[in-house]
N, C-alpha and C positions, 0 to 999 in steps of 0.2 A: 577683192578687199585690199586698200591700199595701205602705204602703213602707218601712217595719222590714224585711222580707224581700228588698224590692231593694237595700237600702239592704247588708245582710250578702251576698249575692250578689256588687253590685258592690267590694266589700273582697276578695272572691277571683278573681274575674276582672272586674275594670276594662273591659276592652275584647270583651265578649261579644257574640256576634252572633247567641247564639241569639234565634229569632221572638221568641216569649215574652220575653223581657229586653227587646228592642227594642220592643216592643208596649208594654210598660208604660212603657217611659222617656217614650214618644210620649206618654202615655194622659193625666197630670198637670204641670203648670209643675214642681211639686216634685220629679218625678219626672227631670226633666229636667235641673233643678241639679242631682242627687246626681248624676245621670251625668256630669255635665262637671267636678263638684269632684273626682271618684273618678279622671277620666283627669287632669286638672292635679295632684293629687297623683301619679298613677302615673311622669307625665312627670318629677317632683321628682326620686323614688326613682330615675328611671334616670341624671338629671344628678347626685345624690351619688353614686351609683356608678360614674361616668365620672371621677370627680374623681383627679387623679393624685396618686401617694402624696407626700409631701413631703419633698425629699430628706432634710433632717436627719432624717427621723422613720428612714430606714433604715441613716442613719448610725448613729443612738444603736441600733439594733436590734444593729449589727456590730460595736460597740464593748463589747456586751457580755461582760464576761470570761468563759472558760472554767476550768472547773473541772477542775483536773491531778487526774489519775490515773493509776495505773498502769496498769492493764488498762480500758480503753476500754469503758463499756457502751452499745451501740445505744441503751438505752432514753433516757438523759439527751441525745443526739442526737435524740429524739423529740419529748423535752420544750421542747428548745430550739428545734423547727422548731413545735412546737406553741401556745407562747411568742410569738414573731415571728407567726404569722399570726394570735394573740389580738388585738393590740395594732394590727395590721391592719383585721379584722375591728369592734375598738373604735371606729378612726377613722372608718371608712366609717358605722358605726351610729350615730355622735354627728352626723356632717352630716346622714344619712338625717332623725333627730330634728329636727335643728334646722331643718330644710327645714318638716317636718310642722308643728314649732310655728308657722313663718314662715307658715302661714296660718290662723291665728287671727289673722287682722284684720280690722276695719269700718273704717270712717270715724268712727262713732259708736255710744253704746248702741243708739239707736233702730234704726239701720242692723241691728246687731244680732239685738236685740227680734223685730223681722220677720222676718229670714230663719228663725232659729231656729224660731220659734214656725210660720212657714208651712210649713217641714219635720218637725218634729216632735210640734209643738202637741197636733193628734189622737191621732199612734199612742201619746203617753205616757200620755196621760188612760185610751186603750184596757186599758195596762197594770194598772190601777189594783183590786180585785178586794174593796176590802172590808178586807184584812189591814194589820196592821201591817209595816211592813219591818224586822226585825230588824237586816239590815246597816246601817243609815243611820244609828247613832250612829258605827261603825266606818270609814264612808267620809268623813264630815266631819271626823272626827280627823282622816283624813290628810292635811286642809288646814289642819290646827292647831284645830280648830272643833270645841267642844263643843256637846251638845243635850241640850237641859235637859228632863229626861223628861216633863213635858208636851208638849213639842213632840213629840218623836219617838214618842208613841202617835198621835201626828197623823196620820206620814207614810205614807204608805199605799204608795209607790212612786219610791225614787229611784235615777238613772242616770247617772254621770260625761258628760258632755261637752264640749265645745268652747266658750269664755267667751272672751274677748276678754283677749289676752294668757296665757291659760292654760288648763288644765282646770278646768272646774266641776262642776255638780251641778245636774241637772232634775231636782225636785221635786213630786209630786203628793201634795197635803193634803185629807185627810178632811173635810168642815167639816159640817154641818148644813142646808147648802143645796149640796150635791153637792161633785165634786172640784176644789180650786182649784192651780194651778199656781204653784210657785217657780223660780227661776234663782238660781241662788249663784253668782257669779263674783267670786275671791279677787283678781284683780287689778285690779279696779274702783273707783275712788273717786268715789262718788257724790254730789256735797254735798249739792245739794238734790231731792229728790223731784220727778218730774212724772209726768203722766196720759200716756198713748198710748191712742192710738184705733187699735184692730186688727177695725174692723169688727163683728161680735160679740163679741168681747171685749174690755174695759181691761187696761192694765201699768201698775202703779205700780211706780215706782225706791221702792225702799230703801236710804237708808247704814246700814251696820252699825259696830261697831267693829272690825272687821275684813273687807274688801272691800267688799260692798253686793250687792244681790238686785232681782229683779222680779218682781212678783205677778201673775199674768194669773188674770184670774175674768170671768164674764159680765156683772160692774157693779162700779161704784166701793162698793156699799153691801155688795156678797158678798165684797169684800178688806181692807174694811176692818178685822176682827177678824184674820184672820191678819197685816196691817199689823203692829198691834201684840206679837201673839205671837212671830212673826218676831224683832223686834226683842231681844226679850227671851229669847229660845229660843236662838239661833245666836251664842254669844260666845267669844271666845279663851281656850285653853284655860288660857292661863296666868292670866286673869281670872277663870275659873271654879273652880281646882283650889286 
């Protein structure tokens, strides 16, 4: 079981005790943080939904007028119990949410950098087949971020994830000396670039004009051409239009 698979696994049952499940969480370190980030979020999910309703929120629910009519239809009685537990079911989902956001935190990029990359590093690069990603002009728009079509015949493979303060984008780039990795994360400001040492592979921070990125590749010399592509590939869209 590799760990893209334990990883969607534990998203549906967090607390599984089948062998198998357990044998892999054992098997790698990484394997083991998904398991404990998957129950500390599960634990989240059950305290926003323990959260008691607030009473004015069921005041304003009661206060809402009724609609006079002569002959009374069940059905706008339906609509109004239907109504009340929308606005129910709102609250409870906007904590749920904000619980989820509240762990998008490091201490720092690097903090970061690392986790990221020791949990996903491999199975993204796995993903990566040769093709271009059609989606990846469509999923950087929805962080306001255009890709300048040079770049995006680049991207061979990218996947929303978890950025520090928000969601981002992991990136796998086609290059000429095999697949190099990006991070887009929109709520980052990076001022000045540094090197990380990940063992076999460097991260260089990028600022962009809007968020900043990390390039992980197996030397400073295989990032440095998408350094500067980057730079000029990934701009705001109201810069670009």
């Amino acid at each position: 079981m590799n760990f893209s698979e334990l990883k969607k696994i534990l998203g549906a049952e967090p607390r599984s005790q089948d062998p198998e499940i357990l044998s892999a969480i054992e098997s790698r370190p990484e394997m083991r943080a998904a398991a404990e980030e998957a129950e500390a979020f599960e634990q989240k999910l059950e305290a926003a939904f323990a959260i008691k309703t607030p009473p004015f929120l069921l005041d304003q629910i009661a206060s809402i007028p009724k609609v006079a009519s002569i002959t009374p239809r069940p059905r706008q009685t339906r609509l109004a119990w239907l109504a009340a537990a929308a606005v129910l079911v709102a609250g409870v989902g906007f904590a749920s949410y904000s619980y989820y956001e509240s762990t998008f935190q490091w201490d720092n990029v690097d903090d970061f950098i690392v986790e990221h990359w020791a949990q996903d590093g491999s199975d993204m690069l796995a993903q990566a087949d040769g093709q271009t990603d059609q989606g990846a002009p469509a999923l950087f728009a929805s962080f306001g971020i255009e890709v300048s079509p040079g770049f995006a015949e680049r991207i061979d493979f990218v996947h929303k994830c978890k950025t520090p303060g928000s969601r981002g984008a992991h990136v796998v780039i086609s290059t000429e000396n095999g697949p190099i990795t990006l991070i887009f994360m929109p709520e980052v400001d990076t001022v000045n670039g540094h090197i990380l040492d990940l063992g076999q592979e460097v991260a260089a921070t990028l600022p962009l004009e809007s968020g900043s990125a990390v390039i992980i590749g197996p030397s400073e010399e295989a990032i440095a051409p998408i350094y500067t592509i980057a730079r000029e590939g990934l701009r705001p869209a109201s810069v670009t239009s």
